[in-house]
N, C-alpha and C positions, 0 to 999 in steps of 0.2 A: 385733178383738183389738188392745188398743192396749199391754198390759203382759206382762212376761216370765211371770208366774206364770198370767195368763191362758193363754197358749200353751201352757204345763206343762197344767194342766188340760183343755183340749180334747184336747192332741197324749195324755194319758192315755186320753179317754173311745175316740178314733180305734183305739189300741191295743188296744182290751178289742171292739172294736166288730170288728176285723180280726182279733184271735189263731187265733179257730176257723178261718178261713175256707181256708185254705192245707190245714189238716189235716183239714179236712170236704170239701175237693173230691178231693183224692187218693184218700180214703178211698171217696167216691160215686163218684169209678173205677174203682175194684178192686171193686166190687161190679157194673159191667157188663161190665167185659173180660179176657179170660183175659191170662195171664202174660206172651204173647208179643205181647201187643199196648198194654201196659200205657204202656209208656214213653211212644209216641209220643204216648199223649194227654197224659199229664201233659205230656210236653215242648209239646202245642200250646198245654194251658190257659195252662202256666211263660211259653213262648214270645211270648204276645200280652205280660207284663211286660217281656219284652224290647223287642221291639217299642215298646209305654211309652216305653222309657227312652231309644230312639235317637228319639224323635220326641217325647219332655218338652222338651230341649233347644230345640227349633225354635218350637214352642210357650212356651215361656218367654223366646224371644225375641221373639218376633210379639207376645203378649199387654204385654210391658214398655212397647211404645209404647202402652197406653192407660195407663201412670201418670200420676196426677194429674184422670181422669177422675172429676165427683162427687168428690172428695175424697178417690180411694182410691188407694196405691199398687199398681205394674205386680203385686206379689205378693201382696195381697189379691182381685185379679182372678181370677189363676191357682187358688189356693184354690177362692175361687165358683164357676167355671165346671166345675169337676172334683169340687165336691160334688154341683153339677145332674147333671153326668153319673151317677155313681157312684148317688145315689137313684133316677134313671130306671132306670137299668139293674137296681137291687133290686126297683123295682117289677114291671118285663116278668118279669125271671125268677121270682118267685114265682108267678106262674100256671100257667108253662110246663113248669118243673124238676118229676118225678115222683120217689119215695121208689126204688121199686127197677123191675127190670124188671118182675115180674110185675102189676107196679102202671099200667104206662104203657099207656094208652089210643091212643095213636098206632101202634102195634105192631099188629100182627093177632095171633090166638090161637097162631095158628103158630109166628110170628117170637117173640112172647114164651120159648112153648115152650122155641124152638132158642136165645134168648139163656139164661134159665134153667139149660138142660140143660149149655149148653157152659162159664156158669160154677162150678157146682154141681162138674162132674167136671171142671175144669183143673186142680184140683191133688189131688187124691184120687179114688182105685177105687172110694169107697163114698160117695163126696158128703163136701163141706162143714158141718162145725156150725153150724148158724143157729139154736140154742136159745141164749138168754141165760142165765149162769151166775156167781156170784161168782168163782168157778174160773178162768174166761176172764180175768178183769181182773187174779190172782194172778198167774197163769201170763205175763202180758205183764209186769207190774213184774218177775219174776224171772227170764225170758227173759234171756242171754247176748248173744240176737243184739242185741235194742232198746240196750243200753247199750255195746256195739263199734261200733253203726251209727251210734249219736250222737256218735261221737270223727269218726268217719268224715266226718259230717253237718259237722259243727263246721270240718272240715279248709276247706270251698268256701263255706261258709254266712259264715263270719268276712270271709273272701275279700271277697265278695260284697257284704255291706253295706259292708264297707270302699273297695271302690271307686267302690261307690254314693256314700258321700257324702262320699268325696274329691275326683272329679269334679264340678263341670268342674274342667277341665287347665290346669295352666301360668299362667306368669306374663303373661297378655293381659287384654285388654280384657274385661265381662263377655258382650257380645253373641259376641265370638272365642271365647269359653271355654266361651259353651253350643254354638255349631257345633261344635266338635270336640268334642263326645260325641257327636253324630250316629254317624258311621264305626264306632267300638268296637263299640255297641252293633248296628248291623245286620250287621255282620264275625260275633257273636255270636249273634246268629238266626240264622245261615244256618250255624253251626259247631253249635249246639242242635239243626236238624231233623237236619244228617248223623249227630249223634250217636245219637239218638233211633230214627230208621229203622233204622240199621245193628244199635241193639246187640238191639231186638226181631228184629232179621233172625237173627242167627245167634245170642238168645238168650242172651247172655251183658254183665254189668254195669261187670262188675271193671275189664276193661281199658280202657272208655269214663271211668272214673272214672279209673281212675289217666294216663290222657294229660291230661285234666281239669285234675289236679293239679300234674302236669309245667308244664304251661302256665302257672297261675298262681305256681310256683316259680322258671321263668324270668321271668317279668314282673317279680314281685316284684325279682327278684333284681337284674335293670337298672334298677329305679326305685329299689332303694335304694344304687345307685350312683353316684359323681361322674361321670356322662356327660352329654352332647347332650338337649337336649328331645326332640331328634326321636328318639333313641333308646330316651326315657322316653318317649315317645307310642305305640313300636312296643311296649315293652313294658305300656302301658295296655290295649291291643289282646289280648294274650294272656291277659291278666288278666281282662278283662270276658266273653272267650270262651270259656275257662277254669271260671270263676266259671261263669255261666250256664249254659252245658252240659254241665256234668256234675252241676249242681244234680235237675234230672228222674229223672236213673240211679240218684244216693243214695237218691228215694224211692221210684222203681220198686222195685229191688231189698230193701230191707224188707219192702215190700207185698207181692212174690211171695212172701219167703220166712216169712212168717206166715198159717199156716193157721186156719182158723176167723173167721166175720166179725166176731166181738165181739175177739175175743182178736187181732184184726190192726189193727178200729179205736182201740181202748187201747194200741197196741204204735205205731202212728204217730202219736197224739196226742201220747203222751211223745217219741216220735223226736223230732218236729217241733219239737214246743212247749217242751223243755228247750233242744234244741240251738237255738232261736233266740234262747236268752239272748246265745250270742256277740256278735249286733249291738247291744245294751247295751255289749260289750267294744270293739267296732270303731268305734262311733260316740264314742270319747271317746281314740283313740289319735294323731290326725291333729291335732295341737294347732297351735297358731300359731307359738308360740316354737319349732318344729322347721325352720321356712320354712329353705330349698327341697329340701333332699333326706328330710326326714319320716323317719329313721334310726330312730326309735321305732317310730312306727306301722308299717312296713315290715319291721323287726325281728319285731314284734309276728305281723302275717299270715303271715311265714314259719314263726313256730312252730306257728302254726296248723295248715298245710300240710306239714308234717314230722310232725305228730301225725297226721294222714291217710297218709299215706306210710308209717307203721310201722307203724298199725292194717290196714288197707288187704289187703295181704298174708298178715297172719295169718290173716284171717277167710278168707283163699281158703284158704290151708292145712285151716283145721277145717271148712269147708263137704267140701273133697275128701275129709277123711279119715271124715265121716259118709256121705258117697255113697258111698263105698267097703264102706263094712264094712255099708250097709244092702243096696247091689248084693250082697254077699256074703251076705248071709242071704236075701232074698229067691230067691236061687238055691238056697240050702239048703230053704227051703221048698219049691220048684218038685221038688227031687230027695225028697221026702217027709222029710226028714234032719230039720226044725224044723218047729211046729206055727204053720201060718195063723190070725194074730190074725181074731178075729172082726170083720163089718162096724162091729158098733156098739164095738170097742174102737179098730178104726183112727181112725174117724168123731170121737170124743173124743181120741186121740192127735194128729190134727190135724197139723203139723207136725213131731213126733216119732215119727208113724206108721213102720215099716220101708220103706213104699212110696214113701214122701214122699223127692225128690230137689230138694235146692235147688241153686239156682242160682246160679252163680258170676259 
């Protein structure tokens, strides 16, 4: 790539080549683990990106002394090497990766069985709908939850790419400026698994998100102020940990609370794949002429993050106020008072089922 319109073109096909892939691994998780275990994987597949990102930096420094080797600069290297990698690794995993459980040959008949069984009934009395249906892909474009969860999404997603590729930091050297992204990003894996563990532990999303967003709130808030580097480095540090981990929770929690597999993989397709227009927004806000406090771009992520802050809460409010009055009639039922929907009307209710209690 020796011209800008060249770069435009590749960094397109990269795009188109990447878009599915965030929302097809989520999705191929929620189709082997129940509710309460959801998070942790996304958080490990999310996590190894983190991970990435604290060890791009060290790597981006190491590969810089071979510029000029053959005739290639230190950032054509880095490219090359992490295209080899990225193709090997499409190639292993195509053999390896299985469609669903019932499918996976590595399993005994058993073990399939009991995966099966335990995803089938984790979130419904009568089983999960796995009939594909126009109905199913309606029902997720006009689904409430999908277009609150993407304000939601949007609140850490903006975050996120933003301080992707506002980093490296500060006014140093470039070799100084990729060592300090090191620290943020492993501070931020290890702020991701506590996240992760805890909120499948006691089941709940909301509040691993909203500390989430508290974090990237203060960050923001000291990097778009006249202070100390070292201050804006402490606040880089909340931001990146912030951003990161509470990215996993956002897509946990849609995942659980979308019943039906068609109508859950349509419902995080759009989650994902709209709300990642943000980094379109994020990657053009960190302008040059803002040099040194980025009072726009900072501006900008805050509102971000305030748009998650408001949404955030309300969705707790109407998630409780459905638990409530569905706890309420399912006890009416239990007292013979209301009439027990049939299996096969729960089974298509899906999420909207009376039994169905989401998760806050």
């Amino acid at each position: 790539i020796y011209r800008y319109p060249q770069l435009v073109g590749v960094r397109v096909c990269l795009g188109i080549a990447e878009a599915g892939l965030f929302p097809g691994v989520a999705y191929y998780l929620s189709l082997w683990y129940p509710r309460n275990a959801l998070q942790r994987r996304i958080g490990l597949f999310f996590g190894a990106a983190t991970i990435a990102g604290a060890f791009s930096g060290l790597f981006a420094f190491a590969v810089s002394f071979m510029s000029g080797t053959r005739g290639l600069l230190g950032w054509n290297y880095v490219q090359i090497i992490e295209g080899i990698i990225t193709v090997a690794v499409g190639l292993i995993s195509f053999p390896i990766l299985v469609d669903f459980p019932v499918t996976a040959d590595f399993l005994t008949p058993e073990e399939r069985a009991f995966v099966v069984w335990k995803k089938k009934f984790d979130n419904s009395s009568v089983g999960e709908e796995e009939r594909f249906m126009v109905e199913h892909v309606y029902q997720a474009f006009t689904d409430w939850q999908v277009w609150i969860h993407l304000l939601i999404y949007i609140s850490l997603v903006g975050p996120l790419y933003g301080i992707t590729l506002f980093l490296p930091f500060g006014e140093f050297t470039t070799a100084i400026s990729q060592l300090l992204t090191v620290p943020p990003y492993i501070f931020a894996t290890i702020v991701l698994g506590l996240f992760a563990y805890y909120s499948d532990k006691v089941m709940m999303r909301s509040p691993f998100i909203l500390a989430a967003q508290i974090m990237c709130l203060i960050g923001f808030s000291i990097n778009i102020a006249n202070v100390s580097t070292g201050a804006k480095y402490f606040g880089t540090f909340l931001i990146v940990a912030g951003s990161y981990a509470g990215f996993p929770g956002i897509v946990a929690w849609l995942g659980n609370n979308l019943c039906g597999q068609y109508k859950r993989g349509v419902g995080m397709a759009l989650h994902i794949g709209i709300g990642n227009f943000s980094g379109a927004i994020a990657s053009n806000i960190f302008r040059t002429q803002d040099k040194p406090r980025f009072i726009l771009g900072h501006a900008i992520e805050l509102m971000f993050v305030g748009i998650g802050l408001i949404c955030l809460p309300i969705t707790v409010v109407i998630y409780s106020r459905i638990n409530k009055k569905r706890a309420h009639f399912m006890s009416r039922v239990a007292d013979g008072l209301e009439r027990k929907p049939s299996p096969e009307e729960l089974r298509e209710l899906g999420d909207r089922a009376p039994d169905f209690q989401y998760i806050l």
